[in-house]
KEDORO-774193 format. One record per residue (C-alpha): residue in one letter; x, y, z. Coordinates in steps of 0.5 Angstrom, whole numbers, plus 2048, in hexadecimal, padded with zeros to 3 digits. Layout:
<rs>
AXYZ/...
</rs>
This chain:
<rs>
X8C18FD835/X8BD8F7835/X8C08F483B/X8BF8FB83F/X8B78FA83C/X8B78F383E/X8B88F4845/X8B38FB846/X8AF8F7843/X8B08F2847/X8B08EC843/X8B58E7841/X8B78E683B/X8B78EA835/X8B18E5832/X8AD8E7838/X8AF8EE837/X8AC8EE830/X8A68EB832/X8A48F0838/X8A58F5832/X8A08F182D/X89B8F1833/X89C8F8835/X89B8FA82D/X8958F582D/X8908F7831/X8908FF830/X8908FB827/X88A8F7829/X8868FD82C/X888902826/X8858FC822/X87F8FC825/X87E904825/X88090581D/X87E8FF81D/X8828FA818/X8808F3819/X8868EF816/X88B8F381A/X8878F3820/X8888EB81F/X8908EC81E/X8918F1824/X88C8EC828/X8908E6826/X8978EA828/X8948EA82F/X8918E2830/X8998E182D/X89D8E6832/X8998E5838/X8998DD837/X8A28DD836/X8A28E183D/X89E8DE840/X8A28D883E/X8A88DA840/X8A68DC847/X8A78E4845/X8A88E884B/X8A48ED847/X89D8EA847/X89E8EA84F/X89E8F184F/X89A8F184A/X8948EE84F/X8968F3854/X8948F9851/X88D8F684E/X8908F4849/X88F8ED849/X88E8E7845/X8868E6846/X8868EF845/X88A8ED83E/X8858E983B/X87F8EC83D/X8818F283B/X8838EE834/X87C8EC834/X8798F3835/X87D8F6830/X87A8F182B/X8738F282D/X8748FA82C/X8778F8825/X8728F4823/X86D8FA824/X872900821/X8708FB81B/X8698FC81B/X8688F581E/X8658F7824/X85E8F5823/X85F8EE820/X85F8E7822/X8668E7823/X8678EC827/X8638E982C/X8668E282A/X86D8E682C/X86A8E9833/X8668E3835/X86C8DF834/X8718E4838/X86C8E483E/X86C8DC83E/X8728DB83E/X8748E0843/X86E8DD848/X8728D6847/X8798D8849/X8778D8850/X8758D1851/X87A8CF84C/X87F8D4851/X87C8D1858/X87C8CA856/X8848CB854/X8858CE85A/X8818CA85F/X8858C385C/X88C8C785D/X88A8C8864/X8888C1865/X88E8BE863/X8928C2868/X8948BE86D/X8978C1873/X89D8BE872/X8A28BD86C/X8A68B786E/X8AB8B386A/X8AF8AD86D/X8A98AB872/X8A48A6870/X89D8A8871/X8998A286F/X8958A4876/X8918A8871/X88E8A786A/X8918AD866/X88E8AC85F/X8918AE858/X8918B6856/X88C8B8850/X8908B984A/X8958BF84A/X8918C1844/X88C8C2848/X88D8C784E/X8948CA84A/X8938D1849/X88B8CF849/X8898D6848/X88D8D8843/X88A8D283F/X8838D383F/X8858DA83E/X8878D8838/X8828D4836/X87E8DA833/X8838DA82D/X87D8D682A/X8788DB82A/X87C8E2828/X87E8DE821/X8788DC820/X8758E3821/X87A8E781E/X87A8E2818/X8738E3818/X8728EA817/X8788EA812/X8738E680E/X86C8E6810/X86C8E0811/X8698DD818/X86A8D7819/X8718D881B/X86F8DC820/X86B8D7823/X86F8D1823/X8748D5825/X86F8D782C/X86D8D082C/X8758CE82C/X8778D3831/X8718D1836/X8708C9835/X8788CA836/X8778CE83D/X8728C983F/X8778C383F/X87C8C6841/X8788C7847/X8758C0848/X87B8BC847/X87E8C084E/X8778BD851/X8798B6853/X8808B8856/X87B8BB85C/X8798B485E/X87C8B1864/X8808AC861/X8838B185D/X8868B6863/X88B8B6868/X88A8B3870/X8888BA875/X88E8BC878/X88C8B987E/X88C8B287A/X8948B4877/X8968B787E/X8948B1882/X8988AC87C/X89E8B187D/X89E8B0885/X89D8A9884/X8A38A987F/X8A88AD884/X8A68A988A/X8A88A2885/X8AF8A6882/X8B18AA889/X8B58AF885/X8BB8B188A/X8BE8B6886/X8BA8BC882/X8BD8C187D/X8B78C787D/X8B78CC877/X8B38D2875/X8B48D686F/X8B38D9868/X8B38D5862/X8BA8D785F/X8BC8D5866/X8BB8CD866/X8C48CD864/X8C48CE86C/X8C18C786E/X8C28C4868/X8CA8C486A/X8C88C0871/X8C58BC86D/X8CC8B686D/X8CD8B8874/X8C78B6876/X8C78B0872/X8CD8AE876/X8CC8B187D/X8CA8AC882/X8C38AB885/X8BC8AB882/X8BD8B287E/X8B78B787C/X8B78BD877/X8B28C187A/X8AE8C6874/X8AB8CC875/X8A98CE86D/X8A68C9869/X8A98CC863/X8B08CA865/X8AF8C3866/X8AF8C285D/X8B68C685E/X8B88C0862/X8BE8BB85F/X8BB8B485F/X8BD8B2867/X8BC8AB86B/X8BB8B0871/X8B38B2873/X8B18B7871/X8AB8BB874/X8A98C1872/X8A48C5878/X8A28CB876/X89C8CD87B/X8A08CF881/X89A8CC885/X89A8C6882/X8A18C5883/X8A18C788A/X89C8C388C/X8A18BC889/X8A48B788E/X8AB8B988C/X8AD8B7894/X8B28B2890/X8B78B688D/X8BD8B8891/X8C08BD88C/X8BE8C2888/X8C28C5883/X8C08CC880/X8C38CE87B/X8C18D587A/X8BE8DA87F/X8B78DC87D/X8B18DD881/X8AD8D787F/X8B38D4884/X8AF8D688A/X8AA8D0889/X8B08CC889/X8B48CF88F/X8AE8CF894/X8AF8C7894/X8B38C689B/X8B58BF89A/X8B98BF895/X8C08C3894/X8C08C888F/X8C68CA88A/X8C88D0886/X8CD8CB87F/X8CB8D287B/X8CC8D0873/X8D38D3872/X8D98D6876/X8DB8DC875/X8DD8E3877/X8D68E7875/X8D28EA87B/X8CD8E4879/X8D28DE87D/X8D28E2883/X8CB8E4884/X8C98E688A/X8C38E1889/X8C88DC88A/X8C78DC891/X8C08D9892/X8C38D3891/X8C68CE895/X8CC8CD891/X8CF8D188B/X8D48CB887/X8D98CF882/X8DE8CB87E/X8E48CD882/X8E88D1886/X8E68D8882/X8DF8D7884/X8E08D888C/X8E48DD88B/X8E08E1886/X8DA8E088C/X8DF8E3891/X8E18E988D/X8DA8E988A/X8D78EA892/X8D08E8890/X8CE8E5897/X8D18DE894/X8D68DA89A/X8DC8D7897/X8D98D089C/X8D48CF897/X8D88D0891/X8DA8C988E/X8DE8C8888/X8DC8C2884/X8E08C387C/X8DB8C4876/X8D98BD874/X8D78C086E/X8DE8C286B/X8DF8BA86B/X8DE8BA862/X8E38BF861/X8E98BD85F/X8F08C0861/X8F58C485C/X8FA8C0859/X8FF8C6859/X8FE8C7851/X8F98C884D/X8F48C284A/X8F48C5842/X8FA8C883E/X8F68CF840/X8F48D1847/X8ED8D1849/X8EB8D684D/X8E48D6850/X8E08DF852/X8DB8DD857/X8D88E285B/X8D38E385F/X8CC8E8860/X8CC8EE861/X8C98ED868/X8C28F186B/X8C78F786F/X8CA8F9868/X8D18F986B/X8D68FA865/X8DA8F5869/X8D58F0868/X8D78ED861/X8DC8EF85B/X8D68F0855/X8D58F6856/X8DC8FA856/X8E08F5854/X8DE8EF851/X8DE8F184A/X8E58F384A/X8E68EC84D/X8E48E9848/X8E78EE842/X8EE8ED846/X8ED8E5844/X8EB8E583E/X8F08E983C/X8F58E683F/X8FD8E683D/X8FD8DE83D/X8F68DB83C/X8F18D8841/X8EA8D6841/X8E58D9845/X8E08D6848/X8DB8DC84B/X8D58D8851/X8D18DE853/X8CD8DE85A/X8C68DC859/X8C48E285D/X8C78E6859/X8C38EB856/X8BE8EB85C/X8BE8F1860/X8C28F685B/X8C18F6854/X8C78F8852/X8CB8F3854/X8C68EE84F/X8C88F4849/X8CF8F284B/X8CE8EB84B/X8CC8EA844/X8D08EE841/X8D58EA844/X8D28E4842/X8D28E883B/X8D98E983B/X8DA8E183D/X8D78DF838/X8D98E4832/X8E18E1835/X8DF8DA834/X8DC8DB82D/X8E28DF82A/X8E68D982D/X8E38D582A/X8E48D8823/X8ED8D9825/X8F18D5822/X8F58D3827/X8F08CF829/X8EE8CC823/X8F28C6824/X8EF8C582C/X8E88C5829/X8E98C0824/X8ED8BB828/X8E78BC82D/X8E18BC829/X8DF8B5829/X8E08B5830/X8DC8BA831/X8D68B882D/X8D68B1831/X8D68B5838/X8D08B9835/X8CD8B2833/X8CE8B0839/X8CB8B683D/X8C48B5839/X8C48AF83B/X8C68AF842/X8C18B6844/X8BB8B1840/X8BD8AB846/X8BE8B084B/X8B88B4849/X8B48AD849/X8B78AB850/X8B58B2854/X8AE8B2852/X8AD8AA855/X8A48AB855/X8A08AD84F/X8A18B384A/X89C8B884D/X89C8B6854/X89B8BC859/X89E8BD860/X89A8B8863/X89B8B285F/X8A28B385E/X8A28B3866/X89E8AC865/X8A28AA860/X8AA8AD862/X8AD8A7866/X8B58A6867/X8B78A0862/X8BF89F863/X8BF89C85C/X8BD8A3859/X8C08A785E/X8C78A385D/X8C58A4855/X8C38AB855/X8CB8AD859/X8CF8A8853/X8CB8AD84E/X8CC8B4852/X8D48B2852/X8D38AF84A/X8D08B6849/X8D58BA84C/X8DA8B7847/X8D68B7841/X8D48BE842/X8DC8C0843/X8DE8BC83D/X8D98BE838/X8DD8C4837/X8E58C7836/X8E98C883D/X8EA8CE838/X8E38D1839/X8E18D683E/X8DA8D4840/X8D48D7844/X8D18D3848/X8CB8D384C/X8C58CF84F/X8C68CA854/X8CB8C6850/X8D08C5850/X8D18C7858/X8D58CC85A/X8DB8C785C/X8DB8C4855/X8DD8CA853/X8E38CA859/X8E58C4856/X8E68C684F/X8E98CD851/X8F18CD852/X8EF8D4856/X8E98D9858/X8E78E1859/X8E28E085E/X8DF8E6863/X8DE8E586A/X8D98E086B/X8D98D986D/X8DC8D7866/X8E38D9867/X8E38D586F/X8E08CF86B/X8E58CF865/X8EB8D0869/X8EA8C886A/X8ED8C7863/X8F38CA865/X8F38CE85F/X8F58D685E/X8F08DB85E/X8EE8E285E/X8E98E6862/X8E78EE860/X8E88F3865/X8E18F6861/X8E08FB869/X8E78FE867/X8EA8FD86E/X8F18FB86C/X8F58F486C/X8F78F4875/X8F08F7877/X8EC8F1871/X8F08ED875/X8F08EF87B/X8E88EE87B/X8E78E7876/X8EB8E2878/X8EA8DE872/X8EE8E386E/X8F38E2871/X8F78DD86D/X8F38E0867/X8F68E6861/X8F28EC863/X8F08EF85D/X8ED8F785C/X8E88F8858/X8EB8FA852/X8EE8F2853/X8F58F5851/X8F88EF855/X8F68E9851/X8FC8E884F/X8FF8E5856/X8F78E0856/X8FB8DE84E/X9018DD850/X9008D8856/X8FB8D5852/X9008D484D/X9068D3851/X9088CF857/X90E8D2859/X90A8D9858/X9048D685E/X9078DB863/X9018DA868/X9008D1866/X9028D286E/X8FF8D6871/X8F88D386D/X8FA8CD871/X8FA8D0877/X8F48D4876/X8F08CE874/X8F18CA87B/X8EF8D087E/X8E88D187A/X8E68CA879/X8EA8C687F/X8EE8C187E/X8EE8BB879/X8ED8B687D/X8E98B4881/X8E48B587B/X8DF8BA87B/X8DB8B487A/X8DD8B2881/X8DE8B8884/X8D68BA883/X8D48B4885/X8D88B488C/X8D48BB88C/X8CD8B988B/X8CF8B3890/X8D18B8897/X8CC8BC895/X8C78B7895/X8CA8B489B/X8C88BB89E/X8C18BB89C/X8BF8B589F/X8C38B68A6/X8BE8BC8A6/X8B88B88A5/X8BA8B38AA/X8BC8BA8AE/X8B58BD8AD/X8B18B68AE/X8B58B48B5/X8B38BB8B7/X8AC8BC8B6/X8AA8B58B8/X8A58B58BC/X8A48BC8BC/X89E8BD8BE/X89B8C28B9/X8958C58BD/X89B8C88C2/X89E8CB8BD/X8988CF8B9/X8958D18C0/X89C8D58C1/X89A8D98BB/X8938DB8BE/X88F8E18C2/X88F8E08C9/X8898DC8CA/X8878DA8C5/X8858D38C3/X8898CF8BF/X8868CB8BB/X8888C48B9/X88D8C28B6/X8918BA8B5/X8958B98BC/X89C8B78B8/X8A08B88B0/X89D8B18AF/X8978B28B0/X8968B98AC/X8998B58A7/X8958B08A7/X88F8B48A7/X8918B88A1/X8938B389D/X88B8B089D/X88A8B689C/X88D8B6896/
</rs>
């Protein structure tokens, strides 16, 4: 019931839950304080309020949005507090007394101070925007100055808000005792406090405190792409919880031959970056980024087909090439979109074929096969389980936006799943990594996901209390608090390591400041890798566990696993890499041959109905050698998804980028040979009326191109 409360109400937790509802209480409290009127429990209700709107606030509730969409806000709150102590203070027969005007003046006052107090905040914002947001490329052309202290411009108008506490004690405690002189110290706090708070955002409009104009940055960035040259770009636009798709290239690109560049549309993703010796540029006015010399770059990379592509694609000196961030059997690895690029590069021979039957426009010359570098941190199977127990790993994606039952196991399935395994005849452990997105376009499937992870828990909790394990537990209890140790440790040094400027910093000086260092970068990938293993070691190989976040990525989970029960989604083609049994839910019901028939990646796979009755088989394979009925067929799948093992998908992306590159720079020749000495005036007179009079324009390319360059 408290979990079906949680979600109407649309919160995250039971504490914020428990917060709304003293909020929601509060405030209908405060107003029948001040009509009955009673003082003492206008003061109590009235702190429940401060209380509850502050915790929600600091957890960021999705209620105080809504809150503020229907004129609710947190500014309407507080002055709807204030009034009702002013209507207190009347119904107390006070109305006429110095205090009440001392009370109402103050109001007023402060009220008039949050407008410049508000406009300064916004203004410095504003002028510490840069148009650009960088990390890896040196700006030193420009003098970008340190940021104002976070405490500053952080939720500056919910604290000045709050600065009125002062002057609703001291009146409430002045007409509780008579005396005055509360109160006015009280006003005299609140206003003088309004006042600093105001005057100390001032010197932060200077000239030596704000960014360059735009013009200034744009003309450093030209000058640092025209020195650096990139010749290789990866383009990404996309949501905040997307960031998973271009963090996954980041490696590649780190060992992708040329000059590589990430291209970012969204200002907000590039803190969700893992740290990166690759330049990162982040443009997120398309004019701006338009308007860039990028004549260097050769190829472009997408991967993931948005509309902020176009700003990209119109570049016609550069080759451009759909990678994607998975490969899969969904509708999504054969968009028709695809055919706006010049190449679409799948893992292996699977992608062409799935374009062909797809038919989406996509011709199979343009087609190159080039592995899944990514896949290279995933170990393959030994053949037996790693612990005394096998570990099997419940992965399964989102519902997807078209609401298709097929698209992912939660809905109808996934608790059956789970209950199968932890009720397992011969004990497994359960490891349970719900998609990211899970939850975002159908509610249910978030509902279904916690009481998984509920069920996951409990499990692990009860197993913890069975004796069967009780010796496994002591054994390995000292282990386990030196790997805890070790974590604390380790996520202190990399917390120290990922945020090289000053504590506080916003976007613009972290952009002045965030410059690779191989050192650092060496340092963080040692500690990341030293993480993993103390993550895993801080706890029994007998625990199930839910794991989710960013860490530990999907792939370490791979490598704990001894099998998988995953859907169709890029998670099984990329989990066949380990060699490893798995199983994937035919959630759509379409029946073992036409599920196969229509995924590729299952066919190699146990196909489980959505009562999960054929667990039993993924168990045995896992548990047994000799049982591993389909080990061939898995390896024979894996060639045919990811392509060969050799040469290296490394290798085999770098030939790509070096045709395609090739290719790219024929045509400019091409186009160059063809337009030399072109005489421009001809071509435009074509496109006049009869008789008209053309007007001037240069004779040749180069002239025209000379011209607009001092222009420029």
């Amino acid at each position: 019931m408290i979990s079906t409360a949680i979600r109407l109400a649309r919160v995250g937790s039971g504490s914020e839950l428990a917060a709304a509802v003293l909020m929601g209480l509060g405030y209908p409290c405060v107003m029948l304080a001040a009509l009955i009127p009673n003082l003492w429990f206008f003061a109590a209700a009235g702190a429940v309020t401060y209380v509850a709107d502050w915790y929600l606030h600091q957890r960021n509730s999705y209620l105080i949005n809504r809150l503020s969409k229907v004129r609710a806000g947190l500014p309407i709150r507080f002055l709807l507090r204030q009034l009702l102590l002013i209507l207190l203070l009347a119904r107390e027969n006070l109305a006429e007394q110095p205090l009440f005007y001392a009370a109402v003046a103050c109001f007023l006052v402060f009220y008039g101070l949050q407008a410049p107090q508000g406009a300064l905040a916004t203004l410095i914002r504003l002028r510490r925007t840069m148009p650009v947001v960088t990390r890896n490329i040196d700006l030193h052309a420009v003098r970008i100055p340190d940021a104002p202290p976070k405490a500053l411009l952080n939720r500056s108008a919910e604290k000045m808000l709050h600065l009125d506490i002062p002057a609703m004690a001291g009146v409430i405690v002045a007409a509780g005792t008579g005396r005055t002189v509360f109160a006015y110290a009280g006003v005299a706090a609140t206003i003088v406090l309004g006042l600093l708070y105001t005057a100390v955002l001032v010197p932060y409009l200077r000239r030596k405190r704000r960014v360059p104009a735009a013009p200034a940055v744009l003309k450093a960035v030209g000058a640092w792409l025209r020195e650096y040259q990139p010749t290789v770009a990866l383009y990404f636009s996309g949501s905040d919880d997307s960031a998973y798709q271009v963090n996954m290239w980041l490696e590649t690109m780190e060992q992708v031959e040329g000059r590589p560049l990430i291209i970012m549309r969204e200002r907000t993703l590039v803190d969700r970056l893992n740290p990166t010796s690759v330049p990162i540029l982040c443009v997120p006015g398309g004019q701006h980024l338009m308007a860039m010399d990028l004549s260097t770059i050769r190829v472009t990379l997408y991967a993931a087909n948005v509309g902020k592509n176009i700003h990209m694609l119109r570049e016609p000196t550069m080759k451009h090439v759909f990678i994607g961030h998975g490969d899969s059997d969904k509708l999504a690895s054969v968009n028709p979109f695809s055919k706006v690029y010049d190449e679409v590069w799948t893992a292996g021979q699977a992608g062409r074929d799935r374009y062909a039957l797809a038919d989406v426009g996509v011709r199979d010359d343009d087609i190159v096969e080039v592995g899944r570098p990514q896949l290279a941190p995933i170990t393959a199977w030994s053949g037996t389980p790693k612990n005394a127990i096998p570990t099997i790993l419940y992965a399964p994606t989102w519902e997807g936006w078209d609401g298709n039952p097929g698209n992912t196991s939660l809905l109808l399935a996934g608790e059956n799943i789970v209950k199968r395994l932890l009720n397992a005849p011969q004990p497994v452990r359960v490891i349970y990594k719900p998609h990211p997105f899970t939850g975002l376009v159908n509610k249910k499937a978030k509902a279904v996901d916690e009481r998984i992870q509920k069920l996951v828990t409990t499990a692990a909790a009860q197993r913890a209390t069975d004796p069967r394990w009780a010796g496994e537990a002591a054994a390995a209890q000292a282990g386990q608090t030196a790997a805890r140790a070790e974590l604390s440790r380790i996520e202190a040094r990399l917390a120290a390591l990922t945020s090289p400027g000053r504590k506080g910093g916003d976007e613009a000086e972290e952009s002045r400041v965030s410059l690779a260092d191989p050192e650092r970068l060496a340092e963080i990938k040692r500690l990341r890798s030293e993480w993993n293993d103390a993550y895993w070691g801080s706890f029994g190989w007998w625990e199930h566990k839910v794991v989710t976040g960013a860490e530990p990525k999907l792939y370490d989970c791979f490598n704990e696993a001894d099998g998988m029960v995953s859907d169709i989604s890029s998670v099984v083609s990329d989990f066949i890499a380990s060699g490893k049994p798995y199983a994937v839910t035919d959630s759509a019901e379409l029946g073992v041959e036409e599920f196969k028939r229509q995924n590729t990646a299952v066919r190699a796979a146990v196909i489980l109905s959505n009562s999960a009755a054929e667990l039993d088989e993924l168990l045995a394979a896992v548990a047994d050698p000799a049982a591993d009925l389909l080990a061939p067929e898995r390896r024979v799948l894996k060639r045919y998804l990811l392509g060969p093992d050799e040469p290296t998908s490394i290798e085999q992306f770098n030939a790509a980028v070096r045709a395609l590159a090739g290719k790219a720079e024929a045509r400019n020749s091409g186009v160059a040979q063809r337009l030399a000495g072109q005489r421009i005036g001809e071509l435009d007179r074509e496109a006049e009326s009869p008789g008209a009079e053309p007007a001037a324009a240069p004779d040749t390319v180069e002239e025209k191109g000379a011209e607009a360059t001092a222009a420029r």
